[in-house]
ZAFI-153763 format. One record per atom (N, C-alpha, C): residue in one letter; x negated, y negated, z negated. Coordinates in steps of 0.2 Angstrom, whole numbers, padded with zeros to 4 digits, always signed. Atoms other than C-alpha are relative to their C-alpha. Layout:
// residues N
AXYZ...
END
This chain:
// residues 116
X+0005+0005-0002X+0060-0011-0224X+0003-0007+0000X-0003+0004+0001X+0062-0027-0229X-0003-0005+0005X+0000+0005-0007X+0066-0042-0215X-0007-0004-0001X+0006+0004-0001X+0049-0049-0210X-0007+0004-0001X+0005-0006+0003X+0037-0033-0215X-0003+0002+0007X+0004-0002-0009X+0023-0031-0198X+0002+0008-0003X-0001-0008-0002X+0027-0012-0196X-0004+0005+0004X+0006-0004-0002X+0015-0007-0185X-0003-0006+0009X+0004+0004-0006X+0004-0014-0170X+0001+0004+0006X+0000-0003-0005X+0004-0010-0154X-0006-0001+0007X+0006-0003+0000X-0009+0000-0147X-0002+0002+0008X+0000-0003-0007X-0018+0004-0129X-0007-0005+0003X+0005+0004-0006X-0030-0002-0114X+0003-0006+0001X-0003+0009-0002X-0032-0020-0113X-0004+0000+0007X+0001+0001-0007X-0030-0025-0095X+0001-0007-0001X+0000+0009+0000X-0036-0044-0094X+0006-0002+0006X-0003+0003-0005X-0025-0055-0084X-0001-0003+0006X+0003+0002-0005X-0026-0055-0067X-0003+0007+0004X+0005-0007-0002X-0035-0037-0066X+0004+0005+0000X-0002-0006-0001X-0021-0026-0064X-0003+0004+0007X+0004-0004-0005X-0026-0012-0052X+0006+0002+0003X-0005+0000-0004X-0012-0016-0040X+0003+0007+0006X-0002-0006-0003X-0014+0001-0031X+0002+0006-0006X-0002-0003+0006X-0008+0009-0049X+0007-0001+0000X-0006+0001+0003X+0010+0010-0054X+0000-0003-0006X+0000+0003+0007X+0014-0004-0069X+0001+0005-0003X-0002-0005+0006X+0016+0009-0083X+0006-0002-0005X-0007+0001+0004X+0032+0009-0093X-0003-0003-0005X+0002+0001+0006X+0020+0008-0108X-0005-0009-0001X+0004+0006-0001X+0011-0010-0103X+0005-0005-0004X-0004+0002+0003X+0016-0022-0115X-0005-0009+0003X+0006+0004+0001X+0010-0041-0110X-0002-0007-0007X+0003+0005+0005X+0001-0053-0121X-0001-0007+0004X-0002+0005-0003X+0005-0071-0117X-0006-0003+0001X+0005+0003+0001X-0010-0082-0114X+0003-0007-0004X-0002+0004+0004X-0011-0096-0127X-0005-0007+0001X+0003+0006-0002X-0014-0114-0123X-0001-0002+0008X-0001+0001-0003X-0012-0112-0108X-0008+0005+0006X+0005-0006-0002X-0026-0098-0106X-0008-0004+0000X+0006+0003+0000X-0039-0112-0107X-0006+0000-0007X+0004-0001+0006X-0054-0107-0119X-0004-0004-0002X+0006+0004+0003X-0065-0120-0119X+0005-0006-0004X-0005+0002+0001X-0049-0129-0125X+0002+0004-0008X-0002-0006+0006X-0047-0116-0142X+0006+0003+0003X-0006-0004-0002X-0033-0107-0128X-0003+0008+0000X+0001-0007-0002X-0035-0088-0124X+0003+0003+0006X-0003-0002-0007X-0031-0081-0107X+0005+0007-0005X-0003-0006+0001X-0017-0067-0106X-0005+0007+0001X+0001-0008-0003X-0017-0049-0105X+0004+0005+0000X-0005-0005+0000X-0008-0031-0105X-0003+0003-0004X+0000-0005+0006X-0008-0019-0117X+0002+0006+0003X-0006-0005-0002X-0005-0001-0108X-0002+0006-0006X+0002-0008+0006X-0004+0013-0122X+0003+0007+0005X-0003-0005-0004X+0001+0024-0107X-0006+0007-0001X+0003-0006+0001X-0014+0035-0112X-0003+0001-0007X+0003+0000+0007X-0022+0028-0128X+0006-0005-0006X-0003+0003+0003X-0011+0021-0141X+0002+0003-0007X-0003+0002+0007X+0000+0020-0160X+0007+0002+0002X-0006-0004-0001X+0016+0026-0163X+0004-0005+0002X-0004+0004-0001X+0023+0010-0157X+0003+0001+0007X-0004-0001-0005X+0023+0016-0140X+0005+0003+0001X-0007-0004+0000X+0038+0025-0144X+0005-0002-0003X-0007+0005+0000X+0049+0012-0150X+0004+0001+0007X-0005+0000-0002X+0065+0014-0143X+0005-0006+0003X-0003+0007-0002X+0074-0002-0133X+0010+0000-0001X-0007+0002+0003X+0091-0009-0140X+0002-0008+0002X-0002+0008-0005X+0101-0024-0134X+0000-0005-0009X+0001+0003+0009X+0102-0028-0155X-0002+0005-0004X+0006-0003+0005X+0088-0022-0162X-0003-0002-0006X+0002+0001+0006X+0080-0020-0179X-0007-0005+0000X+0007+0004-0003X+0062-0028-0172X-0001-0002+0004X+0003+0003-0007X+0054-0039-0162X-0007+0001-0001X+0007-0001-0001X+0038-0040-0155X-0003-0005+0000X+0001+0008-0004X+0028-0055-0155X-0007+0001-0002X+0007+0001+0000X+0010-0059-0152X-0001-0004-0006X+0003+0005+0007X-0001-0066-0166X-0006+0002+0001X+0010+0001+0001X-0021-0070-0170X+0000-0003-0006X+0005+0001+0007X-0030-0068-0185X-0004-0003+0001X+0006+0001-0005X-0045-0076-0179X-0001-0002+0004X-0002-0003-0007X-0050-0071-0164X+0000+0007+0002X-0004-0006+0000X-0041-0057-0164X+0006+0000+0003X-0011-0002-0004X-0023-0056-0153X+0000+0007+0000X-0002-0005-0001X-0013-0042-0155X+0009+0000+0000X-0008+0000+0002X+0006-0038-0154X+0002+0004-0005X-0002-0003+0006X+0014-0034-0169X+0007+0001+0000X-0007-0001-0003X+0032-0026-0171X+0002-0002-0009X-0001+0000+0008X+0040-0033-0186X+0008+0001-0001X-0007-0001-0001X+0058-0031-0195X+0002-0007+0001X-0002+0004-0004X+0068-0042-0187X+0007-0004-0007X-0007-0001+0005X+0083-0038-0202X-0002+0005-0005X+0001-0008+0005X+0083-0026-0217X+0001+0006+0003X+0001-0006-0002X+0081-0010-0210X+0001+0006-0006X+0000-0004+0004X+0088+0004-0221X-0002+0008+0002X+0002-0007-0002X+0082+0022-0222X+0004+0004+0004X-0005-0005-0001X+0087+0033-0211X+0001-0002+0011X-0002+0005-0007X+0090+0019-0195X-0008+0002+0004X+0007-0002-0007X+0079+0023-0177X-0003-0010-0003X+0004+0004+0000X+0066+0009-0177X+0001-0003+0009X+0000+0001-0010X+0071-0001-0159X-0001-0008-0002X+0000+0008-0001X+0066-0020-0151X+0003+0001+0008X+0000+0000-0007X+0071-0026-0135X-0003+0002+0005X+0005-0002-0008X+0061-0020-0120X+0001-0010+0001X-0001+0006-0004X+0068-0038-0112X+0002+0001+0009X-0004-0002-0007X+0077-0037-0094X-0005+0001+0005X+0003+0000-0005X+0061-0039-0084X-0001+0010+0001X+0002-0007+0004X+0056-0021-0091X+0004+0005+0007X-0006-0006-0006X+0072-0013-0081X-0001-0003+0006X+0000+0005-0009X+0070-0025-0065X-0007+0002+0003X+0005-0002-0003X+0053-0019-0064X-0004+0008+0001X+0001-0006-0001X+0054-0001-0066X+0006+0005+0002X-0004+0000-0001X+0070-0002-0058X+0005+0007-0003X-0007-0006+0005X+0080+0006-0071X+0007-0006-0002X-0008+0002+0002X+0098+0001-0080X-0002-0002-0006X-0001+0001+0006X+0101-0006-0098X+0006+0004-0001X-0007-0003+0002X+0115+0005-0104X+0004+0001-0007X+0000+0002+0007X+0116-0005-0122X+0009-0001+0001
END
């Protein structure tokens, strides 16, 4: 896979921001979506959200987290369309797991370990 090739999207329940259901466990699978411009739409911004593919989603939510990974995740808009997309990050040759960072908050708030 050659460096810069979107790979796949990542899929699931959009939770607006602000509307988590604080009596719910975060979901390891929640991914969030930054709000853009400062969330202000009458402004051309977009508010945040989450992403949980904890029940519905794409094969992304099974990306694997690495401290020097092959992809990142980053938000993008076609339109008005926001999605996060996982692209390669480096050449990826046949054969290598597909990983991006989680990011430290991830472990701090599922209080887990990195053990890159």
């Amino acid at each position: 896979i050659v460096a810069g090739t979107w790979i796949a999207l990542y899929l699931g329940e959009v939770i607006p921001e602000g509307e988590t259901d604080k009596s719910r466990q975060k979901s390891v699978y929640n991914f969030t979506m930054p709000a853009i411009g400062n969330g202000n739409t009458q402004r051309g911004g977009a508010p945040g959200f989450e992403i949980d593919g904890r029940y519905y989603g794409g094969l992304a939510r099974f990306f694997n987290h690495d401290c020097m990974p092959n992809m990142r995740a980053s938000p993008e808009q076609v339109g008005k369309m926001r999605f996060i997309v996982f692209q390669a990050a480096r050449d990826i040759h046949a054969g290598e797991q597909l990983t991006f960072h989680y990011g430290m908050e991830f472990f701090h708030d599922h209080d887990l370990k990195c053990y890159c």
